[in-house]
DOZAGU-154777 format. One record per atom (N, C-alpha, C): residue number from 1; residue in one letter; x, y, z. Coordinates in Angstrom, 2 decimals, padded with zeros to 5 digits. Example, Ala and Ser with C-alpha at 12.3 -4.5 7.8 and 13.67 -1.06 7.14 Angstrom:
% DOZAGU-154777
PT   i aa      c1      c2      c3
PT   1  A  013.19 -005.69  007.80
PT   1  A  012.30 -004.50  007.80
PT   1  A  013.20 -003.30  007.80
PT   2  S  012.85 -002.25  007.08
PT   2  S  013.67 -001.06  007.14
PT   2  S  012.90  000.03  007.87
//
This chain:
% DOZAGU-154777
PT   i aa      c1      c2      c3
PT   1  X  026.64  000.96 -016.77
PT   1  X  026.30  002.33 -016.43
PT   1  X  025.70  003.02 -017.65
PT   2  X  024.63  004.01 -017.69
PT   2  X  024.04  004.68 -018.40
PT   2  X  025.19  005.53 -018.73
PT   3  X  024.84  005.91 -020.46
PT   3  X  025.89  007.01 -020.97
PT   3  X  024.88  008.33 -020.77
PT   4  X  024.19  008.88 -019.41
PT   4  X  023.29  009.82 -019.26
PT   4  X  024.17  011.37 -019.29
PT   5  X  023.58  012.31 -020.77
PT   5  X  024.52  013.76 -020.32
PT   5  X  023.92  014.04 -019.16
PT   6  X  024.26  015.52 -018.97
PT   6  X  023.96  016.62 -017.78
PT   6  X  022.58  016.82 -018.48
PT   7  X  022.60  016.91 -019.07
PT   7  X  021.13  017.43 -019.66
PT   7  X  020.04  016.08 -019.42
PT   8  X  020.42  014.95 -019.64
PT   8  X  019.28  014.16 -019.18
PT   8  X  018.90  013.51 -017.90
PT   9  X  020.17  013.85 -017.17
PT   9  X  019.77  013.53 -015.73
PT   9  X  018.89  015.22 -015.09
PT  10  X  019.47  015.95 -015.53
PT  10  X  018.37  016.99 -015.03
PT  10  X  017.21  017.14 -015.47
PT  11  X  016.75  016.25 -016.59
PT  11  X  015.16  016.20 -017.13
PT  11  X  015.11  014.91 -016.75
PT  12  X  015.30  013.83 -016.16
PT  12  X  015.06  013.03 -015.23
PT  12  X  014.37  013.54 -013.78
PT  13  X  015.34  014.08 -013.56
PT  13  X  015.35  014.49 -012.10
PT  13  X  013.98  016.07 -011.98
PT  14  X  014.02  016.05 -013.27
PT  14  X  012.58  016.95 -013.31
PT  14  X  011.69  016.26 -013.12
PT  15  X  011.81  015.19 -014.34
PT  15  X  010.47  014.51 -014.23
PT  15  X  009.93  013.26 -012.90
PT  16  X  011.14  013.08 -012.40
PT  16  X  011.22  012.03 -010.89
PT  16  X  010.33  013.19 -010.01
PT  17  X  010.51  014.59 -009.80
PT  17  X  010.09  015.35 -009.03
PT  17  X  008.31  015.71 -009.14
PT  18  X  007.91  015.63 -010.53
PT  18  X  006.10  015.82 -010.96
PT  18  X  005.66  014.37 -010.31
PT  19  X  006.55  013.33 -011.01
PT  19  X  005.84  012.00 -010.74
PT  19  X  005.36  011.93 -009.24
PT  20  X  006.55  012.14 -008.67
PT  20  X  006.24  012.30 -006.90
PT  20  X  005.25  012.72 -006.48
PT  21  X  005.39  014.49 -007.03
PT  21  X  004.10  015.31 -006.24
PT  21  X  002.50  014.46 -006.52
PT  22  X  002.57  014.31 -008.31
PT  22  X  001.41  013.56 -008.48
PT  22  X  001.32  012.32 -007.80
PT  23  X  002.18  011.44 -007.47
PT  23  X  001.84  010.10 -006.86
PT  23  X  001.51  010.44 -005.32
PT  24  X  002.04  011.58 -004.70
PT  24  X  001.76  011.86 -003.45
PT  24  X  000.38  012.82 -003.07
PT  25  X  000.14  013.99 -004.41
PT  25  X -001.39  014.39 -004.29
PT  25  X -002.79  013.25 -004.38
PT  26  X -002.36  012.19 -005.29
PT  26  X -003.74  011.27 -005.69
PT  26  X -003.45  010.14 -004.40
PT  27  X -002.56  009.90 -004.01
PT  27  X -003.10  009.16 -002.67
PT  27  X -003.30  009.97 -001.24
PT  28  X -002.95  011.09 -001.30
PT  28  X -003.72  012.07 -000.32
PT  28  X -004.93  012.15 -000.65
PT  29  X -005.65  012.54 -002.04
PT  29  X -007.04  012.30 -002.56
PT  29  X -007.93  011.27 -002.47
PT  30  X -007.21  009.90 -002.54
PT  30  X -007.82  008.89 -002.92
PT  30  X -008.29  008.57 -000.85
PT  31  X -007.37  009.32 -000.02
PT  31  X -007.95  008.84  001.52
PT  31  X -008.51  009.62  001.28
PT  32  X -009.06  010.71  001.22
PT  32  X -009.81  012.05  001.61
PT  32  X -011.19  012.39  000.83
PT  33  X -011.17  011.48  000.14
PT  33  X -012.40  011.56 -000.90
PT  33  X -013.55  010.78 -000.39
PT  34  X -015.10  011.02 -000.47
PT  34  X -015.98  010.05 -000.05
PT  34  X -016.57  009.03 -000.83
PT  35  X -016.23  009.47 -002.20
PT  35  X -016.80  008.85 -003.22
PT  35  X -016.19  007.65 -003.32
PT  36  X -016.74  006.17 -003.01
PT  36  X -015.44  005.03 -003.07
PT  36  X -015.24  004.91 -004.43
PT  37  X -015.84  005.26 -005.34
PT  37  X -015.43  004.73 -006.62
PT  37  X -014.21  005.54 -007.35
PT  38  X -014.54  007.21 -006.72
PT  38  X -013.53  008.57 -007.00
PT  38  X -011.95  007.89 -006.26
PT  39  X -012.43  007.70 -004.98
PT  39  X -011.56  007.18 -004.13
PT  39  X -010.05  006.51 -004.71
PT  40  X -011.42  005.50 -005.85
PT  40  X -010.53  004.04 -006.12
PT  40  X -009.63  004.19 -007.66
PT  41  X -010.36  005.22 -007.80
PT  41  X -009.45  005.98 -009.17
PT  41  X -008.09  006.42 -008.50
PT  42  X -008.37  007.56 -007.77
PT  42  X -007.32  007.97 -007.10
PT  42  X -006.21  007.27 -006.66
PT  43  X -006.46  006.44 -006.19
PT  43  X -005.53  005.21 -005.81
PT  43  X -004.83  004.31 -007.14
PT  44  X -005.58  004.45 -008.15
PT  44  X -005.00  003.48 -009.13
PT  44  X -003.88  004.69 -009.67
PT  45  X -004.49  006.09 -009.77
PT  45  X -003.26  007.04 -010.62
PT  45  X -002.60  007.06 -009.78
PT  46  X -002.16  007.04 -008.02
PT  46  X -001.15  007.18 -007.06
PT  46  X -000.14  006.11 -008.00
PT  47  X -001.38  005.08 -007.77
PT  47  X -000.26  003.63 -008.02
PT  47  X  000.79  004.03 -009.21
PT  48  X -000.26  004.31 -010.58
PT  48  X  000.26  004.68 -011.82
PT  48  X  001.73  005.67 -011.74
PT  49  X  001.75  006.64 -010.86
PT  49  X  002.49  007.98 -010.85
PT  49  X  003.89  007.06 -010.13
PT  50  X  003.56  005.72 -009.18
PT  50  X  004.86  005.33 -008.61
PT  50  X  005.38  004.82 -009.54
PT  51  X  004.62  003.77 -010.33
PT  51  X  005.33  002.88 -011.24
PT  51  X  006.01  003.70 -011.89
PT  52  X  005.50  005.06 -012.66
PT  52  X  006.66  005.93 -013.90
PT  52  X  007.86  005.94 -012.84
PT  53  X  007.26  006.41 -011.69
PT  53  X  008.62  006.97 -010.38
PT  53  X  009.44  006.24 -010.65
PT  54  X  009.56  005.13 -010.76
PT  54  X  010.34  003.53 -010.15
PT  54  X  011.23  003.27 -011.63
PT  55  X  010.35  003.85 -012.75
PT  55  X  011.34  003.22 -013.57
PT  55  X  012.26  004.60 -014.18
PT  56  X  011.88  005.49 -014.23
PT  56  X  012.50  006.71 -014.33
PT  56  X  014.01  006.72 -013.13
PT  57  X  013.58  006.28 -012.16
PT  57  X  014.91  006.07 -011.20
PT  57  X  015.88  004.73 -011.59
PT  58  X  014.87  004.17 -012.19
PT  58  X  015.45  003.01 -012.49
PT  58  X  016.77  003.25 -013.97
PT  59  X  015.77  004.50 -014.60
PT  59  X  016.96  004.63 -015.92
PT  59  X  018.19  005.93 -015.26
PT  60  X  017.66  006.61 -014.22
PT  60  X  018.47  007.39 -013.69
PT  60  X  019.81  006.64 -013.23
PT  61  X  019.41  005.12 -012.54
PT  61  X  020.36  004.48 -012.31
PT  61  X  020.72  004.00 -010.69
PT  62  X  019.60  004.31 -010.48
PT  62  X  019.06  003.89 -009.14
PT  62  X  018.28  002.75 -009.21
PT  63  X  018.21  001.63 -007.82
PT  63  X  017.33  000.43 -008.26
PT  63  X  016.03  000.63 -007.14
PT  64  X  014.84  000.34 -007.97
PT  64  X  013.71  000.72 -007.86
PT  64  X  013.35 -000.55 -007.05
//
């Protein structure tokens, strides 16, 4: 078990919450865009924004 204070699970749980919105705005973008190349960016930072997601939960202490 993580020796996590109160203080770093709530700046966890901050930062689990940006990662989201951003991983959930750039793949709303990446369908909605016409540009395939804009598109395909979009999709790689979705991707990018899960992976932080996954391991940030992962040090929270959740398995990703």
């Amino acid at each position: 078990m993580n020796n996590l204070t109160a203080k770093d699970v709530e700046v966890l749980t901050h930062l689990l919450t940006g990662e989201e919105m951003a991983c959930k705005k750039a793949k709303i973008y990446s369908n909605t865009l016409m540009d395939a190349a804009l598109a395909g960016e979009m999709a790689n930072i979705s991707k990018a924004h899960a992976e932080r997601f996954a391991a940030l939960y992962t040090i929270l202490g959740g398995k990703a």
